[in-house]
N, CA, C and O atoms as a Maestro MAE file, in Angstrom:
{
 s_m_m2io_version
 :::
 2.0.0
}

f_m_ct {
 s_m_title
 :::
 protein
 m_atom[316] {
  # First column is atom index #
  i_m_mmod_type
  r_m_x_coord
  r_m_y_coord
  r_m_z_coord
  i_m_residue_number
  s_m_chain_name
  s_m_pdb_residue_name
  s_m_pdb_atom_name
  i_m_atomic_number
  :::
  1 25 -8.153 15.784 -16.191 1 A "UNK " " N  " 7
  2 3 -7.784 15.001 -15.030 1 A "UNK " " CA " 6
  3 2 -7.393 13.609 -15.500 1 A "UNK " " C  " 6
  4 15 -7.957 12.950 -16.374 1 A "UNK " " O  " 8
  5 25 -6.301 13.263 -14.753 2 A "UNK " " N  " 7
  6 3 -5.787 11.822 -15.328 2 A "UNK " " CA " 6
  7 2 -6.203 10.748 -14.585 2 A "UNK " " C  " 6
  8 15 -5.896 11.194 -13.479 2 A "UNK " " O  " 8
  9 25 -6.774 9.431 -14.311 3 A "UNK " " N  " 7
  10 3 -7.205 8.969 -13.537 3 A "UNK " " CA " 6
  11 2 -6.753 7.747 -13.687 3 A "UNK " " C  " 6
  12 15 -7.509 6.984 -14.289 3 A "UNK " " O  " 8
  13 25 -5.502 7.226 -13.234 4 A "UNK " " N  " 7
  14 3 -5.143 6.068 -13.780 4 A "UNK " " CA " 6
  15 2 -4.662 4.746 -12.490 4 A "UNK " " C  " 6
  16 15 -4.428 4.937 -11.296 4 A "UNK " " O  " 8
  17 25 -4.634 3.286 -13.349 5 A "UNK " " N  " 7
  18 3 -4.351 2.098 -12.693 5 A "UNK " " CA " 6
  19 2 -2.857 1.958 -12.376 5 A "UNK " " C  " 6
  20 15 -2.453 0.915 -11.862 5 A "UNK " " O  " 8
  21 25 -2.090 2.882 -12.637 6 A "UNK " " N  " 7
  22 3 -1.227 2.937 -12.252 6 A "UNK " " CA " 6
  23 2 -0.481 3.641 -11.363 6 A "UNK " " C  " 6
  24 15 -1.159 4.172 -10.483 6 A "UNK " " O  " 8
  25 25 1.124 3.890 -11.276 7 A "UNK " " N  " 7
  26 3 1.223 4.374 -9.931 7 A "UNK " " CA " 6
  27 2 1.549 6.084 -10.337 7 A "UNK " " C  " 6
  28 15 1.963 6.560 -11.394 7 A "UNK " " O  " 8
  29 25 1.219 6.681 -9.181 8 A "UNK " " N  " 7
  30 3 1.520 7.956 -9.392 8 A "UNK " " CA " 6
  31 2 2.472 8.904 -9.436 8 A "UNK " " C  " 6
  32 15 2.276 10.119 -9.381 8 A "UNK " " O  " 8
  33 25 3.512 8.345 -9.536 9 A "UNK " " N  " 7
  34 3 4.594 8.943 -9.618 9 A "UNK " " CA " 6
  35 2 4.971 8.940 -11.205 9 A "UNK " " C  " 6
  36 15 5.668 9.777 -11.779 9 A "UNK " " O  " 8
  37 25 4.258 7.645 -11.849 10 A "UNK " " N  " 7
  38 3 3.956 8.273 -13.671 10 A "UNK " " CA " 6
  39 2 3.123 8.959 -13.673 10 A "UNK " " C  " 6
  40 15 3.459 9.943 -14.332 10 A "UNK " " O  " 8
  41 25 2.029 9.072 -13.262 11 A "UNK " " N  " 7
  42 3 0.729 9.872 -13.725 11 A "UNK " " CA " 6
  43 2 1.215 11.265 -12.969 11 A "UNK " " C  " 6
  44 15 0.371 12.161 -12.962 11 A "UNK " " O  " 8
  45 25 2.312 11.505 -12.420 12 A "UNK " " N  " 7
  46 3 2.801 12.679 -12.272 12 A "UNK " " CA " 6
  47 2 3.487 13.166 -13.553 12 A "UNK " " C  " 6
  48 15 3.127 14.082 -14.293 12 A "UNK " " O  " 8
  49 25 4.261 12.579 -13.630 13 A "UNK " " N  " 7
  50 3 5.038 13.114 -15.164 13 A "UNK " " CA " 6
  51 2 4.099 12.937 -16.062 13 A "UNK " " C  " 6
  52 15 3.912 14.039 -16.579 13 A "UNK " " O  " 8
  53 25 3.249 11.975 -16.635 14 A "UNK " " N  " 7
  54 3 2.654 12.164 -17.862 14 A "UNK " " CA " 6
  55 2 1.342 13.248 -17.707 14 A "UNK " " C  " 6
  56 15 0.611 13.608 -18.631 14 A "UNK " " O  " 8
  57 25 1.256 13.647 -16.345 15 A "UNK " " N  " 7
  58 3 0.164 14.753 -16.372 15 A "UNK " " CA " 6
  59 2 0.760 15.913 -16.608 15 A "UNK " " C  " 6
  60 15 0.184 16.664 -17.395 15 A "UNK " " O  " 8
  61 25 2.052 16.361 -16.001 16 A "UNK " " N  " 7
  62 3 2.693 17.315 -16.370 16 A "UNK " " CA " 6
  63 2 2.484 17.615 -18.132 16 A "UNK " " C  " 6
  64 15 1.981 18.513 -18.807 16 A "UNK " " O  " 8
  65 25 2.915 16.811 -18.301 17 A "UNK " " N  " 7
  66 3 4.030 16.800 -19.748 17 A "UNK " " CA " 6
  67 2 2.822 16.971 -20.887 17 A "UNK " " C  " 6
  68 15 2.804 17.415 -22.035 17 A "UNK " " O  " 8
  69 25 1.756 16.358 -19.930 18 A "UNK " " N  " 7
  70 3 0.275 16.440 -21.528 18 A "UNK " " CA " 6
  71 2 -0.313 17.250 -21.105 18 A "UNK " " C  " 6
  72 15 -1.277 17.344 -21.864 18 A "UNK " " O  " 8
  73 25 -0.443 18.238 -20.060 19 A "UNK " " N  " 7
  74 3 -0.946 19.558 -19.743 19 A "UNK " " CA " 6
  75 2 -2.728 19.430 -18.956 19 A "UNK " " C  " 6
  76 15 -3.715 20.157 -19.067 19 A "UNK " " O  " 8
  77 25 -2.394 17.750 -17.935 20 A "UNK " " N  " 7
  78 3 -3.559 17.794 -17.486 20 A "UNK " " CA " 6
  79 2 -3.544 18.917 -16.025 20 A "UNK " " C  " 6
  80 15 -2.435 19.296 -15.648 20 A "UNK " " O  " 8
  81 25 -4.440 19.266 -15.475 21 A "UNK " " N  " 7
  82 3 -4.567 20.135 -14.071 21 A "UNK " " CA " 6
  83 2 -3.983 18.940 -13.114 21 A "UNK " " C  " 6
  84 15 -2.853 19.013 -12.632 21 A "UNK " " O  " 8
  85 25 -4.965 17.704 -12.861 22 A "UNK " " N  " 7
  86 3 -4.752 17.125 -11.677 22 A "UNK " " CA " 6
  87 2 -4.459 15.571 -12.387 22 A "UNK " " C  " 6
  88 15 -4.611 15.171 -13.541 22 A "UNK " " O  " 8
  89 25 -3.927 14.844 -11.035 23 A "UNK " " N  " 7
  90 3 -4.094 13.007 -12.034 23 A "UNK " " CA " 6
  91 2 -4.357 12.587 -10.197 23 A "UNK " " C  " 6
  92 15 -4.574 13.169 -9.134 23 A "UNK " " O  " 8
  93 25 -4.146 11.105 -10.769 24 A "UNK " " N  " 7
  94 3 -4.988 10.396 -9.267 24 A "UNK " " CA " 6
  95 2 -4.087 9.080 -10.163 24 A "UNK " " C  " 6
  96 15 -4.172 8.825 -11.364 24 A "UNK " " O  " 8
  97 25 -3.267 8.420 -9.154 25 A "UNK " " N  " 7
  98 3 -2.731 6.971 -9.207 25 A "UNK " " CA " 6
  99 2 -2.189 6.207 -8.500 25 A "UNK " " C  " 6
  100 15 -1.409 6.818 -7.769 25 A "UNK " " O  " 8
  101 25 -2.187 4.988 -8.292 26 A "UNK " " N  " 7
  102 3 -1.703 4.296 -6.947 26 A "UNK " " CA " 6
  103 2 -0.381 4.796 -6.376 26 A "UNK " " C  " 6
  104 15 0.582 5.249 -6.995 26 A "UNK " " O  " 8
  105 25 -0.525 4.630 -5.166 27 A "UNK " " N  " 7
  106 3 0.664 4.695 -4.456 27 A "UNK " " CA " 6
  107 2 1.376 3.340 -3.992 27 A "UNK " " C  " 6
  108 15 0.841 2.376 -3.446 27 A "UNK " " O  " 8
  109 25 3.010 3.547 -4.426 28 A "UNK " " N  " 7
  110 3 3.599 2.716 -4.238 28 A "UNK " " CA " 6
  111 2 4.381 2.735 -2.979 28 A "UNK " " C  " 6
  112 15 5.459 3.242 -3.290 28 A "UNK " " O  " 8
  113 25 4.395 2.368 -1.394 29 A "UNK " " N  " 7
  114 3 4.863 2.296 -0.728 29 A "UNK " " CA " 6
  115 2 6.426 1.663 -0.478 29 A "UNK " " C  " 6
  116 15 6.823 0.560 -0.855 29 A "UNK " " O  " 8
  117 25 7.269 2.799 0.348 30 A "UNK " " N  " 7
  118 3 8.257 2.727 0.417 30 A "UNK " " CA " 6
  119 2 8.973 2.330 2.265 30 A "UNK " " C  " 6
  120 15 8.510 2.792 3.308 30 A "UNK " " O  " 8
  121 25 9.637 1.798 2.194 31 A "UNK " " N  " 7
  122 3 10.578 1.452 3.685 31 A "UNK " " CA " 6
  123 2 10.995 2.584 4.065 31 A "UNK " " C  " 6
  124 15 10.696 3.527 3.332 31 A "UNK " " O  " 8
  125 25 11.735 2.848 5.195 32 A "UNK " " N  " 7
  126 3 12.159 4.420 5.722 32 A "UNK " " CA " 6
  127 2 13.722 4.642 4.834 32 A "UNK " " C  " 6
  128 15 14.323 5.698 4.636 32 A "UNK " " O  " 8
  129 25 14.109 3.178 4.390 33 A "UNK " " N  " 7
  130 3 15.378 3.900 3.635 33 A "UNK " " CA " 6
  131 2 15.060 3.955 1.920 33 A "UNK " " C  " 6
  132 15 15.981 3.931 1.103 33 A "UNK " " O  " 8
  133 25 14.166 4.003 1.679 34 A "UNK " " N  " 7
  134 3 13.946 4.228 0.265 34 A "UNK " " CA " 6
  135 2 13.594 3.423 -0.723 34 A "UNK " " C  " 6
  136 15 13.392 3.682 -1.909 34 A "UNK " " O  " 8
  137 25 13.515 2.053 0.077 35 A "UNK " " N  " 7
  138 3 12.869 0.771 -0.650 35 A "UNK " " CA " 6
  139 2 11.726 0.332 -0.893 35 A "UNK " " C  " 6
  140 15 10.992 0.067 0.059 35 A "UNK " " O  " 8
  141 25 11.236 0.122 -2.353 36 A "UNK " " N  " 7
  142 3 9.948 -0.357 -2.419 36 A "UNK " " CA " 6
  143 2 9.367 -1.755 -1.701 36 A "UNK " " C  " 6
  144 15 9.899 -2.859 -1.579 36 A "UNK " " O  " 8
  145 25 8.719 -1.507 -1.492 37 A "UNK " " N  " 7
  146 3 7.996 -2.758 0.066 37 A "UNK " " CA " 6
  147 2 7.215 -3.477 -1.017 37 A "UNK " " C  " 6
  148 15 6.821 -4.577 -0.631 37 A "UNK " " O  " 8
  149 25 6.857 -3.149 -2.345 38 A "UNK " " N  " 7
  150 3 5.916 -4.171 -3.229 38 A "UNK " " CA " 6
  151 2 4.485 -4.678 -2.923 38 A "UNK " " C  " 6
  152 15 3.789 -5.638 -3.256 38 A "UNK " " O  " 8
  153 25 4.326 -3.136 -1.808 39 A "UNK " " N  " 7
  154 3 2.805 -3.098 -1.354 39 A "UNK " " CA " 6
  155 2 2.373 -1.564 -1.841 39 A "UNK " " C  " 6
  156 15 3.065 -0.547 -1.901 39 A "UNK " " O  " 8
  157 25 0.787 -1.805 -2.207 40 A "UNK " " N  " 7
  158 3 0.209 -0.552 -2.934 40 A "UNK " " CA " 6
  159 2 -0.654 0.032 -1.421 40 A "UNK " " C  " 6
  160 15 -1.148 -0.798 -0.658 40 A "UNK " " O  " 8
  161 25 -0.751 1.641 -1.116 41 A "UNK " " N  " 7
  162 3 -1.384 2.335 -0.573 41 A "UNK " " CA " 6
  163 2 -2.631 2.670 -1.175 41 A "UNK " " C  " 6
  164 15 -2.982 3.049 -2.293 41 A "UNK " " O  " 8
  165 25 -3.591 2.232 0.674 42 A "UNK " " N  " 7
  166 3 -5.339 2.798 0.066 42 A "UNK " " CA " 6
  167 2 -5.232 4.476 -0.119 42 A "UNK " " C  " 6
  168 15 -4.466 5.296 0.388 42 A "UNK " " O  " 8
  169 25 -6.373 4.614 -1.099 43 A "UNK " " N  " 7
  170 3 -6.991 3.564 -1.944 43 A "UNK " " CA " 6
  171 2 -6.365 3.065 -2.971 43 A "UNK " " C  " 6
  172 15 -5.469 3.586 -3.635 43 A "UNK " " O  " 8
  173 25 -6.962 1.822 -3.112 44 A "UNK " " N  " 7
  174 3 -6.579 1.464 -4.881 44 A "UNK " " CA " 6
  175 2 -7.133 1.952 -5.993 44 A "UNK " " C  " 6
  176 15 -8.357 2.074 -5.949 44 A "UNK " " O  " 8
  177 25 -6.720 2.191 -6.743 45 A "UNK " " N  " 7
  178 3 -7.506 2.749 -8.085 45 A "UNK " " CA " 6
  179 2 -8.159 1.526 -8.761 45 A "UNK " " C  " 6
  180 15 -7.519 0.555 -9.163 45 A "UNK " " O  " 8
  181 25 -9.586 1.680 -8.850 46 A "UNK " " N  " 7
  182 3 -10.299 0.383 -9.191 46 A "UNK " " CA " 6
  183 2 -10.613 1.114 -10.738 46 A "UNK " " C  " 6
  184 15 -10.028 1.948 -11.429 46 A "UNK " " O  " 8
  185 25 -11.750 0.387 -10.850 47 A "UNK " " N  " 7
  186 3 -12.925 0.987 -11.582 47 A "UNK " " CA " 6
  187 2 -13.832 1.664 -11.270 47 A "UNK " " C  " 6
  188 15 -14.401 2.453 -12.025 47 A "UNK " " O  " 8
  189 25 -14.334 1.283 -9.130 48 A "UNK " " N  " 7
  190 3 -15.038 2.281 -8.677 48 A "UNK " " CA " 6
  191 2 -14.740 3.363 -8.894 48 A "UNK " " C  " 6
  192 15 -15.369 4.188 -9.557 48 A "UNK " " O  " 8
  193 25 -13.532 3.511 -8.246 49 A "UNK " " N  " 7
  194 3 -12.635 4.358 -8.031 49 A "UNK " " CA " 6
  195 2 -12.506 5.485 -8.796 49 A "UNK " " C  " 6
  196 15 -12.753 6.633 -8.425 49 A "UNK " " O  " 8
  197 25 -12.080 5.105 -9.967 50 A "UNK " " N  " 7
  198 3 -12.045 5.836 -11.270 50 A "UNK " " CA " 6
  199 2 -13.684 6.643 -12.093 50 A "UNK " " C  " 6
  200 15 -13.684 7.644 -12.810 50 A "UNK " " O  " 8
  201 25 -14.570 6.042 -11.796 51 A "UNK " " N  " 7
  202 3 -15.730 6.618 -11.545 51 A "UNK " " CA " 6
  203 2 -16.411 7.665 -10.690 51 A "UNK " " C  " 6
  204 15 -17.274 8.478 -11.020 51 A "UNK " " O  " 8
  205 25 -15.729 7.429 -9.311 52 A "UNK " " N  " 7
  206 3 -15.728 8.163 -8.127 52 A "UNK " " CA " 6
  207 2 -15.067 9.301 -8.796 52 A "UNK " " C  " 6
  208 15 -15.777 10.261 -9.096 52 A "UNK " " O  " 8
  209 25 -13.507 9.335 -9.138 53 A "UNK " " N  " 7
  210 3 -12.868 10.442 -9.616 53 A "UNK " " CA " 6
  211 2 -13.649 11.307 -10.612 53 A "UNK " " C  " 6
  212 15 -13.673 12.522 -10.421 53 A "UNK " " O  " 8
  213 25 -14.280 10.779 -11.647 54 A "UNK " " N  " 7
  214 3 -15.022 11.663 -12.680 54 A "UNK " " CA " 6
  215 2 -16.186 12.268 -11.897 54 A "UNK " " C  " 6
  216 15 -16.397 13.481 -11.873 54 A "UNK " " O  " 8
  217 25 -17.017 11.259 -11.184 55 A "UNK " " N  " 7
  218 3 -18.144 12.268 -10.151 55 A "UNK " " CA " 6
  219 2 -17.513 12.944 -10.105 55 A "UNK " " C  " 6
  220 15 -17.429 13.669 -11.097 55 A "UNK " " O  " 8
  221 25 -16.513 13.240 -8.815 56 A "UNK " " N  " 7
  222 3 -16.016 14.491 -7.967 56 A "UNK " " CA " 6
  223 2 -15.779 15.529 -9.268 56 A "UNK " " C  " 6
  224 15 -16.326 16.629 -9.343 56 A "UNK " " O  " 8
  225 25 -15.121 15.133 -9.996 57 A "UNK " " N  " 7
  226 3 -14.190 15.987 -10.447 57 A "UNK " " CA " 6
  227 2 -15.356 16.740 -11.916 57 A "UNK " " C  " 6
  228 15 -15.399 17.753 -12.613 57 A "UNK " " O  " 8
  229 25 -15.900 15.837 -11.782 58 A "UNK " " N  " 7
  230 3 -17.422 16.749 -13.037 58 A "UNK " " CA " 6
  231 2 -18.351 17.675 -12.048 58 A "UNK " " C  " 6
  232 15 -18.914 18.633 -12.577 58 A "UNK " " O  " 8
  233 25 -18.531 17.463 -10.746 59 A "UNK " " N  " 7
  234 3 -18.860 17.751 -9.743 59 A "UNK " " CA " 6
  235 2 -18.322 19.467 -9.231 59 A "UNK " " C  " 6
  236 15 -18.894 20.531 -8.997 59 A "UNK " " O  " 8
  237 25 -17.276 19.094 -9.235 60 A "UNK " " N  " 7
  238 3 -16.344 20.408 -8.963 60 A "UNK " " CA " 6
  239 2 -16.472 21.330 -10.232 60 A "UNK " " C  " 6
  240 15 -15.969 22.452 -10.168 60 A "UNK " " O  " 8
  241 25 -17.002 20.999 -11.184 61 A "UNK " " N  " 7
  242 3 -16.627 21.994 -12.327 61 A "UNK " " CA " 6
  243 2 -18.569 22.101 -12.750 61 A "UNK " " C  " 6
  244 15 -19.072 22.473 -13.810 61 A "UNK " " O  " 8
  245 25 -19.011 21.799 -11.946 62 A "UNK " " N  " 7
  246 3 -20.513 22.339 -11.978 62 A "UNK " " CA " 6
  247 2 -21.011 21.380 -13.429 62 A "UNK " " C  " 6
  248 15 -22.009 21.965 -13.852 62 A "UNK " " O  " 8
  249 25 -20.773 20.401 -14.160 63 A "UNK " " N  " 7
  250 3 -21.219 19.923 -15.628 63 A "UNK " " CA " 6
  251 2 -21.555 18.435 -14.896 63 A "UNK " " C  " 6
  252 15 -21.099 18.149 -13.788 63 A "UNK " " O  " 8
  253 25 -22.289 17.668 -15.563 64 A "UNK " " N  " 7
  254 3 -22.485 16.425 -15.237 64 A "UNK " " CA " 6
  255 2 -21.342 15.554 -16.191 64 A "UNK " " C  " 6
  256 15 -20.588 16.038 -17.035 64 A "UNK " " O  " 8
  257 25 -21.468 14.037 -15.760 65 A "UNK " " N  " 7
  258 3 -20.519 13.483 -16.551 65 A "UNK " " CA " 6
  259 2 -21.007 13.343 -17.911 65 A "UNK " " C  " 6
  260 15 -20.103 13.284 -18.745 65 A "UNK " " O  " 8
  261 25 -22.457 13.260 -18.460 66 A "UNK " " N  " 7
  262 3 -22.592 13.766 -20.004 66 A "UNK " " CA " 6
  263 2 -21.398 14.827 -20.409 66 A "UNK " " C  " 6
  264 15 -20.450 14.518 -21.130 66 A "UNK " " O  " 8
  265 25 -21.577 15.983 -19.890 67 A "UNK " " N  " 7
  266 3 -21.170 16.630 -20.505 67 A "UNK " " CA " 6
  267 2 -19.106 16.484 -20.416 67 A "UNK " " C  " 6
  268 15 -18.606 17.526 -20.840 67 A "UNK " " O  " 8
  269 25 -18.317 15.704 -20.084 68 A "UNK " " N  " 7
  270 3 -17.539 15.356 -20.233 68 A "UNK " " CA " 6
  271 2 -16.763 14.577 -21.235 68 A "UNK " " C  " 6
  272 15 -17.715 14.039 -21.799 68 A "UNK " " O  " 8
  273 25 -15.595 14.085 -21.926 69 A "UNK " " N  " 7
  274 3 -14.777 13.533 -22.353 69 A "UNK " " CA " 6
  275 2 -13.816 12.567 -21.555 69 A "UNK " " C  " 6
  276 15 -12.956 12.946 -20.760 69 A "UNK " " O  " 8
  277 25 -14.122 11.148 -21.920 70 A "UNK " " N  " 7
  278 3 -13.345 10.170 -21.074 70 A "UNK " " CA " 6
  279 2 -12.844 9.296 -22.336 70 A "UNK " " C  " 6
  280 15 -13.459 9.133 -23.390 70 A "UNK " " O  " 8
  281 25 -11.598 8.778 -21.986 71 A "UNK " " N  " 7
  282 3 -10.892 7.670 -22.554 71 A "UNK " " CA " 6
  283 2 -9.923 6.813 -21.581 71 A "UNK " " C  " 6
  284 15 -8.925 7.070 -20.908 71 A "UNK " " O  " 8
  285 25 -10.883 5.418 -21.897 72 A "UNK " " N  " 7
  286 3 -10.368 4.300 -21.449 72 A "UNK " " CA " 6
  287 2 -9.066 3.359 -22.096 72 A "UNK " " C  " 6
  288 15 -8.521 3.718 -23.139 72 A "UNK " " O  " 8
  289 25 -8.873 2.805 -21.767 73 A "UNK " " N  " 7
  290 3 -7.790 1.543 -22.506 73 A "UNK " " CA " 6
  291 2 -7.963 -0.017 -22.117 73 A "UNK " " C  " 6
  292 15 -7.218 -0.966 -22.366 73 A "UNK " " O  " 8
  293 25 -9.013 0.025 -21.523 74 A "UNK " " N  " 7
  294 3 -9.530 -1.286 -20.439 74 A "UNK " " CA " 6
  295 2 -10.766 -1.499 -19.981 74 A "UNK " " C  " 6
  296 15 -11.644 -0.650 -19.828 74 A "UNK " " O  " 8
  297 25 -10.835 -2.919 -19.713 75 A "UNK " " N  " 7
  298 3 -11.971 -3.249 -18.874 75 A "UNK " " CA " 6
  299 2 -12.253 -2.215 -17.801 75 A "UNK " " C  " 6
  300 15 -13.119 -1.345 -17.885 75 A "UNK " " O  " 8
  301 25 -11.576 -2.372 -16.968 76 A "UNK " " N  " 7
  302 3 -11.927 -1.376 -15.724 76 A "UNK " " CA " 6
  303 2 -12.133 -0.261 -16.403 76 A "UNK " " C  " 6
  304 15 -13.081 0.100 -15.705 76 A "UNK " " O  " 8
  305 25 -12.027 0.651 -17.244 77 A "UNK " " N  " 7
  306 3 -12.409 1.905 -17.626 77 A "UNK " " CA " 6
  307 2 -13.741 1.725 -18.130 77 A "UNK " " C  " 6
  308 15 -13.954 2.892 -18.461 77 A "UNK " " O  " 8
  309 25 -14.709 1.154 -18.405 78 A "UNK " " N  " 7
  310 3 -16.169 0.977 -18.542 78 A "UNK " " CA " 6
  311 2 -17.222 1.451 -17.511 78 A "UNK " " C  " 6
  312 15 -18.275 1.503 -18.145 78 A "UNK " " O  " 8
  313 25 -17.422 1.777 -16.386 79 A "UNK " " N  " 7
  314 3 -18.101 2.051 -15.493 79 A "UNK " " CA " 6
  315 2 -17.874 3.469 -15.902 79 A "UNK " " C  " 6
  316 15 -18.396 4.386 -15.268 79 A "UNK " " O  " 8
  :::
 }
 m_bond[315] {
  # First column is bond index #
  i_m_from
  i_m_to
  i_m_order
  :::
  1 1 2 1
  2 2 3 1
  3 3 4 2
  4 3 5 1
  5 5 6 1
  6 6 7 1
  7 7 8 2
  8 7 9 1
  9 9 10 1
  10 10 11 1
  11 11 12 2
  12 11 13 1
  13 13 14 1
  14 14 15 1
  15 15 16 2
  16 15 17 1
  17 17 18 1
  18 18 19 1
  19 19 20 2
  20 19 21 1
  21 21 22 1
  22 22 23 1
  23 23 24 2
  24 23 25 1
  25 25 26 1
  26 26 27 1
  27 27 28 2
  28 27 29 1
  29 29 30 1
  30 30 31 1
  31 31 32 2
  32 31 33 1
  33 33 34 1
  34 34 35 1
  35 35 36 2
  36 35 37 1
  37 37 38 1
  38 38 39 1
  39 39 40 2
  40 39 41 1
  41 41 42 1
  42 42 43 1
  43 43 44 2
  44 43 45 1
  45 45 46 1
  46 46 47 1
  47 47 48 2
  48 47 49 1
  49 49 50 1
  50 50 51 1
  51 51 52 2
  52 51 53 1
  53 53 54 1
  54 54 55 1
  55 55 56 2
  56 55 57 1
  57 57 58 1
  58 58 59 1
  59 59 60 2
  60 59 61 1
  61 61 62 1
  62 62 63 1
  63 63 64 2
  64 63 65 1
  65 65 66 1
  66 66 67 1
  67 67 68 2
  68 67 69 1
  69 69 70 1
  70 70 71 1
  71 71 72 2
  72 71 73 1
  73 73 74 1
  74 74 75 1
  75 75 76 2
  76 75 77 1
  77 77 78 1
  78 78 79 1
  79 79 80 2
  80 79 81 1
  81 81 82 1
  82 82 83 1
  83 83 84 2
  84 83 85 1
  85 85 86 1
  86 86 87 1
  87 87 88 2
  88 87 89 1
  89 89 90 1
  90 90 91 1
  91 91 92 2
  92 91 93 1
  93 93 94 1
  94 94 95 1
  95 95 96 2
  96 95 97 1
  97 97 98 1
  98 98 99 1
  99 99 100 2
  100 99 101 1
  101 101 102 1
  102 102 103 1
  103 103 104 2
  104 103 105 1
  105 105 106 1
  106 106 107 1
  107 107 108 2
  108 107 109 1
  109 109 110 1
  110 110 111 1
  111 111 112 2
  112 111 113 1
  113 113 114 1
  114 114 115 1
  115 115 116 2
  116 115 117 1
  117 117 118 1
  118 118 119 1
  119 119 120 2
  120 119 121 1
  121 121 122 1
  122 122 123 1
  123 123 124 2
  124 123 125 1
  125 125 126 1
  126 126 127 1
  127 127 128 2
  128 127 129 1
  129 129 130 1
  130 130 131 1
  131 131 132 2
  132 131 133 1
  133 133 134 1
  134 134 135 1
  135 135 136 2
  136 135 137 1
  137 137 138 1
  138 138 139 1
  139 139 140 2
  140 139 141 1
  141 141 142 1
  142 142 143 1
  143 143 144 2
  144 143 145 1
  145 145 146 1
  146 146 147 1
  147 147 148 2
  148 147 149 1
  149 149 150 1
  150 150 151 1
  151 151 152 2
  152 151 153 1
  153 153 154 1
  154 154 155 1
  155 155 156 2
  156 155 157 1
  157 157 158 1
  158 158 159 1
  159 159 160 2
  160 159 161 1
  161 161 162 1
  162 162 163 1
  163 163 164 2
  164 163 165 1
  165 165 166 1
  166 166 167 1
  167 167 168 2
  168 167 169 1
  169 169 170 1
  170 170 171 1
  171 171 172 2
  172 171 173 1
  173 173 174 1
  174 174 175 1
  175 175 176 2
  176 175 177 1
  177 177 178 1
  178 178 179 1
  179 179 180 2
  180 179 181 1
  181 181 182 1
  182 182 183 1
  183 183 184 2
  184 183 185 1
  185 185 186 1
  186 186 187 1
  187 187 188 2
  188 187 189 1
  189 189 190 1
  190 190 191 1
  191 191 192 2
  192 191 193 1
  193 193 194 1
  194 194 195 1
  195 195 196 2
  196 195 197 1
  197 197 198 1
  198 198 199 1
  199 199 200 2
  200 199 201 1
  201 201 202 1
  202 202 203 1
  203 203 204 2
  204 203 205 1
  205 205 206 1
  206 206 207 1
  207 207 208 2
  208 207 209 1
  209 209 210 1
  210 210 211 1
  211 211 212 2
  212 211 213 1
  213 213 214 1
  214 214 215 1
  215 215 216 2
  216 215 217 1
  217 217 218 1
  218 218 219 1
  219 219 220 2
  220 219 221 1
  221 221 222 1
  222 222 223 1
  223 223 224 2
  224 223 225 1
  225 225 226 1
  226 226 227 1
  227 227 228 2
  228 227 229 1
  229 229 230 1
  230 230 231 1
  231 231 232 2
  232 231 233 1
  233 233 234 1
  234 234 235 1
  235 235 236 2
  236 235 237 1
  237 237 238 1
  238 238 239 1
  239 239 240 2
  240 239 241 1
  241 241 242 1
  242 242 243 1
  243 243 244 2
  244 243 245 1
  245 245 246 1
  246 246 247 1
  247 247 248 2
  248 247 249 1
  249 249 250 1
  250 250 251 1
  251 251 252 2
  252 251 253 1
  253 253 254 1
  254 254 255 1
  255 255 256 2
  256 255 257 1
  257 257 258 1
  258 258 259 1
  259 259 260 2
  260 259 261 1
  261 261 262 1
  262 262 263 1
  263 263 264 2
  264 263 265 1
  265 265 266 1
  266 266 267 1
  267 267 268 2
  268 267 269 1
  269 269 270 1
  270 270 271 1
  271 271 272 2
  272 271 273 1
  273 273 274 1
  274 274 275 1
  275 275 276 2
  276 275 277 1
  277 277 278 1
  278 278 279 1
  279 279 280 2
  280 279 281 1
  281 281 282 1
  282 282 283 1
  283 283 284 2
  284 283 285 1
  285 285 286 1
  286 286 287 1
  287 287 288 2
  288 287 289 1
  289 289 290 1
  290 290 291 1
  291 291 292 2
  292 291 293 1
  293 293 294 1
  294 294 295 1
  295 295 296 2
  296 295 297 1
  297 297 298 1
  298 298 299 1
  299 299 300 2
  300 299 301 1
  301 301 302 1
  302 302 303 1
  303 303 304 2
  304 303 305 1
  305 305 306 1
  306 306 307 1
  307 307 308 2
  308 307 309 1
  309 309 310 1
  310 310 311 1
  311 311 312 2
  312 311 313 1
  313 313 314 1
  314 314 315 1
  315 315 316 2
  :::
 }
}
């Protein structure tokens, strides 16, 4: 699972392409004709956030987050 600070329309392609199942990344809101408005859709991907995602998602697969593999690149990836 990809869980990233960014927006999701990369963490679509780079989940594809590296052979994750699911990803989770901000949404970038658009105008009705196709323009970015330069406002992000809740939720935001925090650090809670990104924590929240590993619960659920260690959760769903019956293992605790011990028993998982995480890699950060950041502050916010510490929690």
């Amino acid at each position: 699972v990809l869980a990233s600070g960014g927006f999701d329309f990369f963490t679509a392609l780079a989940a594809s392409r590296a052979g994750f199942q699911a990803h989770h990344g901000n949404r970038l809101l658009f105008d009705d004709q196709g323009r970015a408005l330069g406002l992000v859709g809740d939720p935001i991907l925090d650090k809670n956030t990104k924590r929240e995602i590993l619960q659920a998602e260690t959760a769903k697969l019956g293992i605790t987050t011990s028993d998982s593999l995480t890699i950060g690149d950041g502050a916010n990836d510490l929690p």
